[in-house]
C-alpha positions in Angstrom: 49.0 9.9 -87.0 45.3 9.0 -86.4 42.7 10.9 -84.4 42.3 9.9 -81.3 38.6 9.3 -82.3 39.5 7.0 -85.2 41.6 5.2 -82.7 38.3 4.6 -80.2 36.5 3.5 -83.1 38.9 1.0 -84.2 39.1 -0.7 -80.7 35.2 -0.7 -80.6 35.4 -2.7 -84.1 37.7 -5.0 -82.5 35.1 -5.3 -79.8 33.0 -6.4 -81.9 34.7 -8.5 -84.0 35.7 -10.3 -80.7 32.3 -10.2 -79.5 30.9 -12.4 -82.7 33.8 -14.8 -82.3 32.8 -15.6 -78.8 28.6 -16.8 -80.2 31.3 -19.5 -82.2 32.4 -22.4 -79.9 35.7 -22.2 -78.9 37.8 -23.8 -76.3 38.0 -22.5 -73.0 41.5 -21.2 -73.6 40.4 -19.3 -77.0 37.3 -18.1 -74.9 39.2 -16.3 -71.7 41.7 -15.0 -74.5 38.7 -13.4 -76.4 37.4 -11.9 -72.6 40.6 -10.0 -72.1 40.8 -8.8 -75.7 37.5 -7.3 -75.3 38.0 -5.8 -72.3 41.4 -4.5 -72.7 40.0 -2.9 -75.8 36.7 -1.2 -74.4 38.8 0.3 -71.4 41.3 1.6 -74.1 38.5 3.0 -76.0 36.5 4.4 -72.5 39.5 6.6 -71.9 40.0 7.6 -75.5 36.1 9.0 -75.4 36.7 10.4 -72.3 37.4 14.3 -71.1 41.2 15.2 -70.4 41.3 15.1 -66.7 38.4 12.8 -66.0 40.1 10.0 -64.6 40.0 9.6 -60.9 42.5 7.1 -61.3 45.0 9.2 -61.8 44.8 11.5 -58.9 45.7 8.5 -57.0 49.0 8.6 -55.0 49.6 5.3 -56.6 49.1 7.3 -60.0 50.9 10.5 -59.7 54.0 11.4 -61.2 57.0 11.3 -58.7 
C-alpha cells in the first residue's frame, strides 16, 4: 500500500504532466478533458496534504454520516 504522501505526489506529477500537454494545441474537447484531469487531481492531492479533520466540507449536514 503506498503512503498517502507518495499518493499526493503522484497526482501532482499528473498535474503536471497534464499541465505541459495543455502549452501543445489540442482540440477543444482534448483541452476541457485535460481541465478536469487537472483539477480532479490537485483537489485529490489538496486533501491528501491536508490535516485529518480539516475539511469544513464535511461537517456539512449534506456530508455527515446518517
Amino acid at each position: 500500500m503506498l503512503s498517502t504522501n507518495k499518493i499526493a505526489g503522484a497526482f501532482l506529477a499528473i498535474v503536471e504532466e497534464a499541465e505541459k500537454a495543455l502549452e501543445k494545441e489540442l482540440p477543444k474537447k482534448a483541452e476541457k478533458r485535460l481541465k478536469t484531469i487537472i483539477s480532479i487531481a490537485k483537489h485529490q492531492s489538496d486533501i491528501r496534504k491536508s490535516e485529518k479533520g480539516s475539511c469544513k466540507g464535511h461537517a456539512k449536514k449534506c456530508c455527515a454520516k446518517k
